[in-house]
Each structure stands twice: as C-alpha cells, then as structure tokens.
N, C-alpha and C positions, 0 to 999 in steps of 0.2 A: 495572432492566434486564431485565425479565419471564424467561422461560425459559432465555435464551440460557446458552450456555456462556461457564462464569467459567473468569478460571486464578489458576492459584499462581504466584509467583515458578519455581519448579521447572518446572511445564509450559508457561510461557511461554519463558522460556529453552529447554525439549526445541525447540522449533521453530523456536527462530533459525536451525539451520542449513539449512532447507530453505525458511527466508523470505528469506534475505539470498541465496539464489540465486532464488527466485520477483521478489525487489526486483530484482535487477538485470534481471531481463527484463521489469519493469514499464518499470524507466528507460528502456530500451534502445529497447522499444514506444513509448512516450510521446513519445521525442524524434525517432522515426522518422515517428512519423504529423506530429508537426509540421510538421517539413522537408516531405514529402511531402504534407501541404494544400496549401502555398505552390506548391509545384511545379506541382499538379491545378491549382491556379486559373489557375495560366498557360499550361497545357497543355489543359485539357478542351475550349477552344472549337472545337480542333487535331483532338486523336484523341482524345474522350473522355479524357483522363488518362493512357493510355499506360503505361508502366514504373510512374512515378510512383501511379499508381492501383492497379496489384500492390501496390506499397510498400507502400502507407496502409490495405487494404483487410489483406494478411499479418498487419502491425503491430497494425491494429484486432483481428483477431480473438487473438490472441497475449495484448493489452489486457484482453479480455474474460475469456480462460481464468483469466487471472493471478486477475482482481478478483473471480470466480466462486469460487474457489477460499479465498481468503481471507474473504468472504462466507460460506460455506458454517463456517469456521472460527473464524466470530463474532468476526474480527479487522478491527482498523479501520484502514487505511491514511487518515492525517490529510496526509502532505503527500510526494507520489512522487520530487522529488527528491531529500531528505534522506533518504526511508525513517522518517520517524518513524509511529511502529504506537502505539497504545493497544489493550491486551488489559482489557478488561471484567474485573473482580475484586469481590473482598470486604474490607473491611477494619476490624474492630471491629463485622461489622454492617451496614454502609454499604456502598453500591455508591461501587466507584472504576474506576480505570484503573493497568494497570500500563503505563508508557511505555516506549520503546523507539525509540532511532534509529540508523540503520546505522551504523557503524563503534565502537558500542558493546558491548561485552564480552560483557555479559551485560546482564539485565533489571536494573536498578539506581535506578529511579525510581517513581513515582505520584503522581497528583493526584483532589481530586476530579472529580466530573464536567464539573461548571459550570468547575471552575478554567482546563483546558486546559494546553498547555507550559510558559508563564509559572509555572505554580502546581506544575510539578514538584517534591517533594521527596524526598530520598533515602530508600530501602528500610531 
C-alpha cells in the first residue's frame, strides 16, 4: 500500500464522525445528480438543462469536495450507498483494510486486501 496513510482501529473510529456526515452528503449528491441527468436529458434540447442543470452541476461539485476530501485522507469509499469505507491498515505485518459501513458503531471488522466485504472478519 506504498506510503499512504495507514490507521488503527483507534484512528479510524476518530473520523466516523465527521465521515458519516461527509456520507451522507455524498448520498445526498449522488442521488441528486441522478435524478437531475434524467431531467437534463429531457430538458437540454429546451433550454440547455434549465433548474435541472443548476441541480446536477451544484450536486456534482458537492460529489467532488466529498470524494477529494476523503482521497486526500487515504480513505476508500467502496460503495456510496451503503457507506461502506475501507481504511488501509496493518496487520501482523500485512497490508489490510479495516472496514467500515454506515450505520455501524464503530470500526469492527477487516479483510485482506484481495479478500474485499465478503472476507470481512471481526476485529
């Protein structure tokens, strides 16, 4: 996992709480620009996209801040509507992942690399 920043159980947990509000502004974007392609496509031939193209255009850059921000924090957002995170770690030596999906407590799982969700085992 070359340089990148690893965490602990401890410091991955410190940032649930300022991830599980960055998550829900990811969901919130995501499912906005959705709605608002469909719209643009019905609308662009009209007025360029209209409302609809504020929508998608607000939403996208919203998208961007989010995914920038946790890039920068060497966190991996694996799937935006669940909220499932992988924090890059160490374990015996070994590059892992500690896993992580919204509505979960605290940090409570890992897998290897290769393994992914399915290969989660508890902490």
């Amino acid at each position: 996992m070359g340089d990148e920043r690893l965490y602990t159980r401890d410091g991955a947990n410190a940032v649930l709480p300022e991830l599980r509000e960055r998550l829900a502004r990811i969901r919130v974007s995501r499912q906005t620009m959705l709605r608002a392609a469909e719209r643009v496509k019905a609308a662009v031939a009209a007025d360029g996209g209209g409302h609809a193209g504020t929508d998608l255009w607000n939403a996208s850059a919203t998208l961007k801040t989010e995914i920038e921000w946790l890039a920068g924090q060497n966190i991996l957002l694996r799937d935006p509507e669940t909220g499932l995170i992988d924090f890059p770690s160490e374990l015996d030596g070994r590059p892992v992942f500690l896993c992580w999906r919204l509505g979960e407590d605290e940090v409570g799982y890992w897998h290897d690399v290769e393994a992914g969700f399915l290969g989660r085992k508890p902490l």
